[in-house]
N, C-alpha and C positions, 0 to 999 in steps of 0.2 A: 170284532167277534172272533176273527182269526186268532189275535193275538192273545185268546181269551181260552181258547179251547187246547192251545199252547201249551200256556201258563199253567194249564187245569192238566196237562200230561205231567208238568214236574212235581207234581201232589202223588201220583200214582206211583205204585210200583213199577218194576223195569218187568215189560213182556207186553203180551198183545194190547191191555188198555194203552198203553202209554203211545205205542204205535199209530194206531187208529186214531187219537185225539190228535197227534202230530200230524198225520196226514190232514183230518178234516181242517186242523189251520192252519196248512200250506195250503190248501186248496183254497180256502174262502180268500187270502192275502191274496194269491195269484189271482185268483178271479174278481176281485178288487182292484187289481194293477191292472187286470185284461180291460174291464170298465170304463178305469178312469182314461187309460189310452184313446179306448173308441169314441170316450166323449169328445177328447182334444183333437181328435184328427179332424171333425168336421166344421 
């Protein structure tokens, strides 16, 4: 999903859309990574 809202920034114009979609899929990936960690640590 991250890598989705990414991919949907390189569609857009250079300026705040493109921004905002970047961020929201660094965040989903990182909080995907954050996840999958917490599962393995237990």
């Amino acid at each position: 999903t991250g890598l989705s809202f990414m991919g949907g920034a390189l569609a857009v114009p250079h300026g705040y859309e493109e921004a905002v979609l970047t961020i929201i899929g660094v965040g989903l990936v990182s909080l995907g990574h954050i996840l999958n960690i917490r599962h393995h640590a237990h």
